[in-house]
C-alpha positions in Angstrom: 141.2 113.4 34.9 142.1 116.8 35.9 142.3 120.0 33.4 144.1 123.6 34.2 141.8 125.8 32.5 143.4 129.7 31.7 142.0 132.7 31.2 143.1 135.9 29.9 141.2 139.3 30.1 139.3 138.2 33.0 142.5 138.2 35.2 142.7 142.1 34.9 139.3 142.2 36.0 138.6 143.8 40.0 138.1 140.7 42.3 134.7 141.5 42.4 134.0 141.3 38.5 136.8 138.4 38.2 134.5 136.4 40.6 131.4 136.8 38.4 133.4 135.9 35.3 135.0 133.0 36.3 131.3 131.8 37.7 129.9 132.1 34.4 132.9 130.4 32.8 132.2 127.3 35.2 128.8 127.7 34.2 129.2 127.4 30.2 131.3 124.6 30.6 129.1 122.7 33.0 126.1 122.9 30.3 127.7 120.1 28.3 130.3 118.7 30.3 129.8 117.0 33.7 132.5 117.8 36.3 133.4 119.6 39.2 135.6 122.4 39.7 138.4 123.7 42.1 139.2 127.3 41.7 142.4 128.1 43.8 144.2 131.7 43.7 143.3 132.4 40.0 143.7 128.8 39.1 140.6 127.1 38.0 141.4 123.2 37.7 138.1 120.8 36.3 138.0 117.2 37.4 135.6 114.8 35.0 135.4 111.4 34.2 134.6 112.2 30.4 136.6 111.1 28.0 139.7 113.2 26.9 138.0 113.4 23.2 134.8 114.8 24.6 136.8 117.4 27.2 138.7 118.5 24.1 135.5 118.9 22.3 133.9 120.9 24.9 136.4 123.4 25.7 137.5 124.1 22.1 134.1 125.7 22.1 134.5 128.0 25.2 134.8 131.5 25.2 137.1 132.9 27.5 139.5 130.0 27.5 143.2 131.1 26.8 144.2 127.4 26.9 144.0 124.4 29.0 146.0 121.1 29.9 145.4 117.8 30.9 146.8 117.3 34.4 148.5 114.9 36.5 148.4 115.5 40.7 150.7 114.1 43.3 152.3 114.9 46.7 154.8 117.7 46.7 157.2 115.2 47.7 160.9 114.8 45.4 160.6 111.2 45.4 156.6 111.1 44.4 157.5 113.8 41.7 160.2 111.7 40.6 158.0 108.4 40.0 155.1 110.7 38.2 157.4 111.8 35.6 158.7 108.4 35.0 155.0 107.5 34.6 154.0 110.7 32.2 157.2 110.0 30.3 156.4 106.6 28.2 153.3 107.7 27.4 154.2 110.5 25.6 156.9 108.4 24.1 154.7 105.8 22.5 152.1 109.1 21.8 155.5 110.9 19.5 155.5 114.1 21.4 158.7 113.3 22.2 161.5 111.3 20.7 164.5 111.5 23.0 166.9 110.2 20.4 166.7 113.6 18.2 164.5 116.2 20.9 165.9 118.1 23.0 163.9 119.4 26.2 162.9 121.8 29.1 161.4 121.6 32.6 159.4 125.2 33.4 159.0 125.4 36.7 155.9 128.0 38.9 155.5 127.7 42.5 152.8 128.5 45.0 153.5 128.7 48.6 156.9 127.9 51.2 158.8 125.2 50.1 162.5 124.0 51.2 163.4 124.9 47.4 163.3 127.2 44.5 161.4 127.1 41.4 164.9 126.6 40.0 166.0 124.0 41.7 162.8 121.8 41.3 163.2 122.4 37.6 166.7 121.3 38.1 165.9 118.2 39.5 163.1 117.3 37.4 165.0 117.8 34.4 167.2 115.1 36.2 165.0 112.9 36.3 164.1 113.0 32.4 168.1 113.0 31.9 168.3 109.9 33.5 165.2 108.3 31.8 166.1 109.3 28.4 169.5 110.6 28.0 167.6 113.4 26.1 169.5 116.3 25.7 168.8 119.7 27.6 167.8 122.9 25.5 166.6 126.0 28.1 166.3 128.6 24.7 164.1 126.7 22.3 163.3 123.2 23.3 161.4 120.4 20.7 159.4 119.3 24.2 158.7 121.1 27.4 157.4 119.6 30.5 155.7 121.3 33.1 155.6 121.4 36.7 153.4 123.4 39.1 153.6 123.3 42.6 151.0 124.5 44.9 151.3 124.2 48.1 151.6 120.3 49.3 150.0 119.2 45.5 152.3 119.1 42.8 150.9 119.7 39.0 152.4 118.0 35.9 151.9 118.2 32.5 153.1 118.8 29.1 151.2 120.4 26.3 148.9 123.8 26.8 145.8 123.5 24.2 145.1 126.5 22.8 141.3 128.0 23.4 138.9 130.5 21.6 140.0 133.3 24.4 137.9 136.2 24.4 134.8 136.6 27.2 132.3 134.3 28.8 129.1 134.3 26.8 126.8 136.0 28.1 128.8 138.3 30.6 128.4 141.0 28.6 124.6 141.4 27.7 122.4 140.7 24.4 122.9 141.8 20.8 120.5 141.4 17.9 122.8 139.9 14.7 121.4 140.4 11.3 121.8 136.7 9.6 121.6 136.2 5.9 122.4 133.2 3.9 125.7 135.2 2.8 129.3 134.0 4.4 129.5 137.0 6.7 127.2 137.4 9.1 127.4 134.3 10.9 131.2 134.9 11.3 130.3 138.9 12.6 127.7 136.7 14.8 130.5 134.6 15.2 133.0 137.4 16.2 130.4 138.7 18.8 130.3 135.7 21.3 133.4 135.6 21.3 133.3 139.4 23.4 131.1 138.1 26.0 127.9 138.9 23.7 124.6 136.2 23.8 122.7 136.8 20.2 119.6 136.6 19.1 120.2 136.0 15.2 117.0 138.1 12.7 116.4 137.1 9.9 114.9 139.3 7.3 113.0 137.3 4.7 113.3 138.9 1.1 110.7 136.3 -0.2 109.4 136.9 -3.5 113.4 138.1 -4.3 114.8 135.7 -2.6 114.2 131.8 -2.2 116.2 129.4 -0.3 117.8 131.3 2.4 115.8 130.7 5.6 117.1 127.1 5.9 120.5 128.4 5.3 119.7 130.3 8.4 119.0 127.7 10.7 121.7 125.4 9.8 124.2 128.4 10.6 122.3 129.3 13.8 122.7 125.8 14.8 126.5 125.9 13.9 126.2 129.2 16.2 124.7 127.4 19.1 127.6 125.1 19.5 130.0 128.2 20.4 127.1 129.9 22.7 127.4 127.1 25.3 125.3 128.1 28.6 123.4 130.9 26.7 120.3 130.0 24.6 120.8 131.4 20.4 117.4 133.0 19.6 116.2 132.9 16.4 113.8 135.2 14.7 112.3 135.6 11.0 110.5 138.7 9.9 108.2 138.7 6.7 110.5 141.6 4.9 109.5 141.3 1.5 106.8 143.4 1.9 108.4 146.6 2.5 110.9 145.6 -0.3 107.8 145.6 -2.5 106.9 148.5 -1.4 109.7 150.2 -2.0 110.3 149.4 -5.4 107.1 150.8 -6.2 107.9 153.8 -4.3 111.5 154.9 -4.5 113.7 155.7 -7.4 115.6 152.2 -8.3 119.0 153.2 -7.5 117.8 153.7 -4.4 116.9 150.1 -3.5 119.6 148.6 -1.8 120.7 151.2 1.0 116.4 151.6 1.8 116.7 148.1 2.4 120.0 147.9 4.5 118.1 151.0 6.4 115.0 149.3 7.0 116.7 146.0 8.0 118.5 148.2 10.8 115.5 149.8 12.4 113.5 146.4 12.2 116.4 144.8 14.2 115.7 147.6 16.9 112.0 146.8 17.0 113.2 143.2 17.6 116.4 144.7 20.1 113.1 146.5 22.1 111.3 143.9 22.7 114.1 141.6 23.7 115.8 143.8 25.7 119.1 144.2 24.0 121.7 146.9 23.4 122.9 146.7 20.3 122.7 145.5 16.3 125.2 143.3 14.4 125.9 142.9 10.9 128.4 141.6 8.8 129.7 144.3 6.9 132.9 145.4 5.6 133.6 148.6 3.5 133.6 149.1 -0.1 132.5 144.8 0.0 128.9 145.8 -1.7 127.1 148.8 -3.1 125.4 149.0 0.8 128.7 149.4 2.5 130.4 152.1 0.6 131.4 155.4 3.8 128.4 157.2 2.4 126.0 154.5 1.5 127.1 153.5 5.9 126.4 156.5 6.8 122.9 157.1 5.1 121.7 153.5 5.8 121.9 153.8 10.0 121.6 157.4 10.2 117.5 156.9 11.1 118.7 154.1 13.7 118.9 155.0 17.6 120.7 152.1 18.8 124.7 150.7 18.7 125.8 149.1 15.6 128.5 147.0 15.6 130.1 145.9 12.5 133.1 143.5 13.7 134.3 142.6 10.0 134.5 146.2 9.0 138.1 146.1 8.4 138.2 142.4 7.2 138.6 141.5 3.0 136.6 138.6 2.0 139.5 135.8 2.3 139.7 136.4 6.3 136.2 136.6 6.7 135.9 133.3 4.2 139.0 131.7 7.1 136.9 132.2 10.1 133.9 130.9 8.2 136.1 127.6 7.4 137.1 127.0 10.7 133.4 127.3 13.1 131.5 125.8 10.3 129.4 128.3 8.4 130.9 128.7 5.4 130.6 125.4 4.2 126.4 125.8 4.4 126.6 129.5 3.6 128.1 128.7 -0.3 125.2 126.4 -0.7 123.6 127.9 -3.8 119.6 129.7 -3.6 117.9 132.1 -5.5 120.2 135.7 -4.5 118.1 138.7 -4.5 116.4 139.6 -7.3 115.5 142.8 -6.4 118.9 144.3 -6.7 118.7 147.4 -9.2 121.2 147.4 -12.3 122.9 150.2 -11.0 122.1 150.5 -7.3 123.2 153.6 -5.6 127.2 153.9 -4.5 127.5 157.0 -2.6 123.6 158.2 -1.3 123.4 161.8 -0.6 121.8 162.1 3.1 119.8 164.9 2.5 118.3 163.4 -0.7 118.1 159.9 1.2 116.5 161.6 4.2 113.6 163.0 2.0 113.0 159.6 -0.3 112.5 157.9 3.1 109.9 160.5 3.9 108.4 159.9 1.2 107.9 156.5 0.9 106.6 156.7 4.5 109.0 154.3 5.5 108.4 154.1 9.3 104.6 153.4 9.1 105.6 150.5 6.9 108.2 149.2 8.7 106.4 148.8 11.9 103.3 146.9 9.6 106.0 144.6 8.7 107.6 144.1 12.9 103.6 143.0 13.7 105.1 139.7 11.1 107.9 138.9 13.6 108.0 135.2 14.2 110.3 132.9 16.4 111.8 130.0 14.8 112.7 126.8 17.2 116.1 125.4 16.5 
């Protein structure tokens, strides 16, 4: 069977760059699907022998897939067109895509290459053909079933239904990022949201134990939810003993302050981690005014001490689109599992930090010499 695979953002690209892209699209899909490729003036086209269900499977997990159809090839040749159609058309007949007693339909028509006729008149005279199998009527404006015919050259495409994709970038086209990944609903979507720009991840976890029990396998079931949308890039996982520092400073810092030294502390051990694995940026999942750490000001104190990119790709979200995107890759479903929260959340935690007074509490808890004790507890976790 043959598939047109599209592409969106990677068509803009410089030939150069558009090459590359399209390589490492072929790549990711040839890590779980076995096939071959022909890529022909923008046009990539796969050829398997997997079955449709499995295809389908594969390439709904693709980034950088606009859509794709299944295919059917013969000769540009009126006569061999004609007979293919006939063919295509009881099948999706007895399949209810199209009922030609109450549809209507359209024949859209692209053509590669010198031929003795237009685009026009081959859509013409395919829609003839469907006329005379059917006696379905014509509608050009808004029809209930289009089919579609693409001729290239001396081979003749048709098909009728484009499957929507993921869309975005190849993963890993575009470098490494380190994601922050709790047990919480949102940062396996910002994760999520992240591989979908071209991003391979390498998920840290920060483990609050004492305050918190119950989140690390959490983790790994999400990272493995994860690693089914990262196809042809390995999802690294990491944990790091953070409970330590947490302990620390609650004994140090004044309560309120609790929450945003954490948030700060998880940012600058992700860059310890981003070092050492040669990434460029940090993700998490946060969206303003959500929780006492994401207030403008408590942002602003909490990565101020950070020297790397943070990107926040839910920033803007509320909690019901987050929750949506959550539904639909998987995550949410594990992440509303119940454990233990954090126990180490103050009463009244701090909304709006002052810098200057946040700046000197960090001082004096001597949060830098603790932090990097607590990267030496950096451990890898196999999926």
């Amino acid at each position: 069977m043959k598939y047109f695979i599209r592409y969106g953002e990677i068509g803009v690209k410089s030939p150069k760059i558009r090459r590359k892209f399209e390589n490492k699209l072929i790549s990711n899909i040839q890590s779980e699907l076995k096939c071959s490729f022909e890529n022909d003036q923008g046009r990539i086209t796969i050829v398997t022998d997997e079955s449709d269900e499995k295809v389908q499977d594969v390439l709904g997990r693709v980034f950088g897939i606009v859509s794709y159809s299944p295919v059917k090839e013969t000769r540009t040749d009126k006569q061999e067109i004609s007979d293919l159609i006939n063919e295509i058309l009881p099948e999706v007949i007895k399949k209810g895509k199209f009922d030609p007693k109450t549809d209507s339909f359209a024949v859209r028509c692209r053509r590669v290459g010198k031929h003795d006729f237009s685009s026009q008149e081959m859509a013409a005279y395919a829609g003839s053909v469907v006329i005379d199998a059917t006696d379905a009527k014509v509608n050009l404006s808004n029809p209930d079933f289009t089919l579609y015919v693409e001729v290239r050259e001396d081979k003749t495409f048709i098909y009728h239904e484009k499957i929507k994709g993921l869309g975005g970038l190849p993963v890993g086209s575009q470098g490494k990022v380190i994601c922050l990944i709790s047990g919480g609903i949102d940062s396996p979507v910002a994760a999520f949201q992240l591989l979908k720009r071209g991003c391979s991840i390498t998920l840290l976890h920060c483990d609050n134990y004492p305050f918190t029990e119950g989140s690390v396998e959490k983790v790994l079931k999400n990272a493995d939810n994860l690693r089914r949308y990262s196809l042809g890039e390995e999802v690294k996982v990491y944990s790091v003993k953070f409970g330590k520092y947490l302990q620390h400073v609650q004994n140090e810092a004044p309560p309120r302050m609790t929450c945003v030294l954490c948030k700060s502390g998880m940012y600058q051990i992700a860059s310890m981690l981003a070092k050492r694995e040669k990434a460029h940026a940090i993700v998490d999942g946060s969206s303003i005014g959500q929780v006492a750490s994401q207030t403008l000001n408590n942002i602003e104190v909490t990565r101020y001490h950070c020297k790397m990119p943070i990107f926040s790709p839910l920033i803007s979200m509320d909690k019901i689109e987050i929750e949506e995107i959550g539904k639909k890759i998987g995550t949410y479903e594990v992440s509303i599992l119940p454990d233990s929260g954090c126990s180490a959340v103050p009463r009244y935690p701090e909304t709006h930090a002052d810098l200057e007074l946040f700046k000197k509490v960090v001082e004096d808890i001597n949060q830098e010499k603790v932090l990097e004790d607590t990267a030496e507890s950096f451990e890898r976790i196999d999926l």
